[in-house]
LUMPA-424584 format. One record per residue (C-alpha): x, y, z. Coordinates in steps of 0.5 Angstrom, whole numbers, plus 500, padded with zeros to 3 digits. Example, Ala and Ser with C-alpha at 12.3 -4.5 7.8 and 13.67 -1.06 7.14 Angstrom:
<atoms>
525491516/527498514/
</atoms>
This chain:
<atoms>
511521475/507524481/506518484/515517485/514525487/508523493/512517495/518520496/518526499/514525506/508530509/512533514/517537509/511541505/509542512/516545513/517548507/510551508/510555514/517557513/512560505/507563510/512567514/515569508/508572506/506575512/512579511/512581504/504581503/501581509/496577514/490576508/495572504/500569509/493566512/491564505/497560504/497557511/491555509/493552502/499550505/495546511/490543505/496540501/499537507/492533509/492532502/499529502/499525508/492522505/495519499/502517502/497514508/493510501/498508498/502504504/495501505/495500497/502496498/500492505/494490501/498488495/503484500/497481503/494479497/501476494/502471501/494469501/495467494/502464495/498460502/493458498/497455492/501451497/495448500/492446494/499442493/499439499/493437498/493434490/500431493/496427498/490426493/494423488/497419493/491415496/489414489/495411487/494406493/487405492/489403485/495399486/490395492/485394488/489391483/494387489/487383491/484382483/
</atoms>
C-alpha cells in the first residue's frame, strides 16, 4: 500500500506541503519547532526522492532484463532454426550419396 503512495505523489509536493507546515509552526509555536519540522520535513523529502529515484532504476532494470531475455530468446531460435537446417541437409546428403 505505500509502495502506490510513494509512486504517485512526486517529492517536490512533500517539499511544498512541508514548507508551507513550516511556516505554519514558525507562526504558531515558534523557531525551535518550525526548524525542527524543516528538518524533518527536509529528511522525508531526501527519503522520498530516494526511494522514487529507486524504484525508477528497479523499473529500467526489470525492462532490461525482460528485452535481454527476449534478445536472447530470439537468437537461440535463430540459431536452433539454422542447426536444424544444416542437420537435415547434412542428413539428407548423406543419404542422397549412399
Amino acid at each position: 500500500m505505500t509502495d502506490w503512495f510513494n509512486n504517485s505523489i512526486p517529492w517536490w509536493t512533500l517539499a511544498i506541503g512541508g514548507g508551507a507546515l513550516t511556516v505554519v509552526a514558525w507562526v504558531y509555536l515558534g523557531r525551535k519547532a518550525a526548524t525542527a519540522l524543516a528538518v524533518a520535513v527536509f529528511l522525508a523529502v531526501v527519503d522520498r526522492r530516494a526511494r522514487q529515484a529507486g524504484w525508477e532504476a528497479r523499473d529500467d532494470l526489470q525492462k532490461r532484463r525482460e528485452e535481454d531475455f527476449v534478445d536472447d530468446y530470439r537468437d537461440h531460435e535463430k540459431r536452433s532454426r539454422a542447426r536444424s537446417e544444416s542437420e537435415l541437409d547434412r542428413r539428407n546428403n548423406r543419404w542422397l550419396r549412399d
